[in-house]
C-alpha positions in Angstrom: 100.3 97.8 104.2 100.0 101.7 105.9 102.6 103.6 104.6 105.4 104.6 107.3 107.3 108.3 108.0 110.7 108.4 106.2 113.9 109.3 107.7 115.7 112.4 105.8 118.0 109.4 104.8 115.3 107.3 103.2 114.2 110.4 101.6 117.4 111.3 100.0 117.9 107.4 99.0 114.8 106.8 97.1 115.3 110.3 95.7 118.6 109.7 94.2 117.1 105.9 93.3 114.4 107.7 91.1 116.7 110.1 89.3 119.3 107.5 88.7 116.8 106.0 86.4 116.5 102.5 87.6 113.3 102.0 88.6 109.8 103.1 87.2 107.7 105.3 90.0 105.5 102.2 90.6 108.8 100.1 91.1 109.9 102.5 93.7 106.6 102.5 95.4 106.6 98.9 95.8 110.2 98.7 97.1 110.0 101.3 99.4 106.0 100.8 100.3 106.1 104.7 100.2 102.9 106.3 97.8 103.6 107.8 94.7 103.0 111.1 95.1 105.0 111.5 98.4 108.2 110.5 96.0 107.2 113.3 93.6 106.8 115.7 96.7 110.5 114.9 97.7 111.5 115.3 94.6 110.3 118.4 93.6 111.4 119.8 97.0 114.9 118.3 96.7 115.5 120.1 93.6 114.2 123.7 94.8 115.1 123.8 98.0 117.8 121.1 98.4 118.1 119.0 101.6 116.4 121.5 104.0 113.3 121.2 102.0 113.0 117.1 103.5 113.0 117.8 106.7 110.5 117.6 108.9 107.9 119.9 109.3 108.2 121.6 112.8 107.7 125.3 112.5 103.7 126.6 112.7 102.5 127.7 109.0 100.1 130.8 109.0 97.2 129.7 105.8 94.9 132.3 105.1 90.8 130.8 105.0 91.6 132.3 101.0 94.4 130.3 100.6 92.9 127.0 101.5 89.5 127.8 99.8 91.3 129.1 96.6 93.9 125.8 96.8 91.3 123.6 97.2 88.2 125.2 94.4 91.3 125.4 91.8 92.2 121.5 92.3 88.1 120.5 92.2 87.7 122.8 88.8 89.6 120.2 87.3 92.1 123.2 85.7 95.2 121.6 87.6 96.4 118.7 89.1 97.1 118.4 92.6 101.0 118.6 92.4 100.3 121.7 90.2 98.1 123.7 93.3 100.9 122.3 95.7 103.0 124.4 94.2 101.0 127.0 93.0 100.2 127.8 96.8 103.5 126.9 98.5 101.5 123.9 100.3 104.0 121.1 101.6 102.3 118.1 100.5 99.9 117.1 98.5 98.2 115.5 101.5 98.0 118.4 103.2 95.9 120.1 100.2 94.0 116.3 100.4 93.5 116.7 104.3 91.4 120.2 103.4 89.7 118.9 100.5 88.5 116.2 102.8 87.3 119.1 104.9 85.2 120.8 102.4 83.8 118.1 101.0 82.6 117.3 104.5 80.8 120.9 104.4 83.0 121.9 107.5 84.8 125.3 107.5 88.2 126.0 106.2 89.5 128.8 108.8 92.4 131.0 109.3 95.6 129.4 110.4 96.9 132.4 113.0 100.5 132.9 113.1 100.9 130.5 116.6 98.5 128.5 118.2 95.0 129.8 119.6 93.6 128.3 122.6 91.2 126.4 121.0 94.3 125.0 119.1 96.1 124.3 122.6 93.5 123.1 124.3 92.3 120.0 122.2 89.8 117.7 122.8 88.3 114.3 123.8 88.7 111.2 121.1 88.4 108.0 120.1 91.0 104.9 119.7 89.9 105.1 116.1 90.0 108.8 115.6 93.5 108.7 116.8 94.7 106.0 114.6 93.1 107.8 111.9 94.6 111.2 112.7 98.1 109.5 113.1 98.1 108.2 110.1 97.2 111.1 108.1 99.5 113.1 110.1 102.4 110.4 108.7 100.9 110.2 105.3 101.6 114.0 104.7 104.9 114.4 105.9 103.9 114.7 109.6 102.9 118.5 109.1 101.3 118.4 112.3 99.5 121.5 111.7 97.2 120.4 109.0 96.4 117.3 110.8 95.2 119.4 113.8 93.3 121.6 111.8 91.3 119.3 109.5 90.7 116.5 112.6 90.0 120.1 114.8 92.4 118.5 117.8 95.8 120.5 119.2 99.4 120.1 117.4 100.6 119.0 120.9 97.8 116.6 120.8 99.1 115.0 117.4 102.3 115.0 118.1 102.5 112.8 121.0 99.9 110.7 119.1 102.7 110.4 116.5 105.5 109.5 118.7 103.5 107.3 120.7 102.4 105.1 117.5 105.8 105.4 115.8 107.7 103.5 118.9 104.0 101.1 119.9 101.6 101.1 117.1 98.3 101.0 117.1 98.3 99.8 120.8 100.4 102.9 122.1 97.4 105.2 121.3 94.8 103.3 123.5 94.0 105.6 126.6 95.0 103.0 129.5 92.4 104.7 132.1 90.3 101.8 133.2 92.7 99.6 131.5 91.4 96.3 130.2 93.4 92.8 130.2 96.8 93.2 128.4 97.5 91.4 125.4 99.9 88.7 127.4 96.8 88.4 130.3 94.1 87.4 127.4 93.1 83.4 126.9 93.8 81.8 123.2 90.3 82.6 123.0 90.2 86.4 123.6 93.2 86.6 121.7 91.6 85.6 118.7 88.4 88.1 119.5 91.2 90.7 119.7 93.1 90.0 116.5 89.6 89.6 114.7 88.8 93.0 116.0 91.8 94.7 115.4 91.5 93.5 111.5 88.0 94.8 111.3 88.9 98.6 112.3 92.0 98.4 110.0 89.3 97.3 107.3 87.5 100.0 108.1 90.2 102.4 107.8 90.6 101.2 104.7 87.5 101.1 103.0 86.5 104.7 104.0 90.5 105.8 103.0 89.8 104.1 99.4 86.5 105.7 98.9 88.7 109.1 99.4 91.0 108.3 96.7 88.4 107.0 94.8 86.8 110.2 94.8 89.8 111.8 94.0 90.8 109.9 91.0 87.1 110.1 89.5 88.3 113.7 89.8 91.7 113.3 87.7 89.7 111.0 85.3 87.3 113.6 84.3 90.6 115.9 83.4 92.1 113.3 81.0 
């Protein structure tokens, strides 16, 4: 099951849930179908910067092409975990430092986030129904910073953020671009309705299988440390 955004509210709950001490961290995860290291992010961010540090992301970051190349060669050297270059850096999320690792590994270029938007930033660019479910569920998975997700996937903010919105109130369906628009779900036969289902589950297997070989990758990482 993806893993939704969190209100502040349900932040703050499962917070004060994990420091009350009644659940383990895989307890919570399974209750709240949130991952673990999200819950540790809160956490740590509750406790140094209180409330505002839960909220969401809305305010553009400037990341030196250092920064992210330093973050992301110190977590790969196997000297830290990923929580511990998080914070090292002052990086929101560990999924954003995941989103740029991704990046590297991929031999593409970490750049230079200028303070505001440059026009290749504004401007965007053309994508798939699968790229965008991809990108929006990155974007979700890292606390919607909005400007990580644009960055690593090399679309506009604006371009992610309506992506966002547009999933959180119709799904995967919301994100389709309706130019040329085929039959809608209610207009399909039994039979087409099947072939849609069958081929909605195959693209979110294929999400999955290429998200698991990331983490995969990452924990042969974290294995090689212990």
């Amino acid at each position: 099951m993806s893993k939704r955004a969190r209100s502040l509210e349900d932040k703050i709950e499962i917070i004060k849930a994990m420091q009350a001490g009644d659940y383990s961290i895989n307890e919570l995860e399974s209750i709240y179908n949130v991952n673990q290291d999200s819950i540790y992010d809160w956490v740590y961010k509750y406790e140094k910067y209180g409330v505002e540090g839960l909220k969401e992301i809305t305010t553009w970051r400037k990341y030196s092409k250092e920064l992210k190349l330093g973050a992301v060669k110190d977590y790969l050297s196997g000297e830290y975990s990923i929580r511990e270059v998080t914070r090292k850096y002052e990086i929101p999320t560990t999924s954003t430092l995941r989103l740029w690792i991704k990046k590297y590994n991929s031999h593409r270029e970490l750049k230079d986030t200028s303070k505001g938007m440059t026009s290749s930033m504004t401007k965007g660019r053309k994508t798939t129904w699968n790229e965008r479910i991809q990108i929006v569920l990155d974007c979700l998975g890292n606390g919607k910073d909005y400007q990580a997700t644009a960055e690593t996937y090399e679309v506009s903010y604006q371009q992610v953020y309506q992506w966002v919105k547009k999933y959180e109130v119709g799904g995967d369906e919301a994100l389709k671009d309706n130019r040329g628009r085929n039959k809608v779900e209610a207009e399909l036969s039994p039979e087409e309705k099947i072939q849609f289902e069958m081929k909605r589950l195959e693209r979110e297997n294929e999400r999955l299988r290429a998200e698991n070989l990331f983490l995969k990758k990452l924990e042969e990482i974290e294995r090689r440390r212990r």
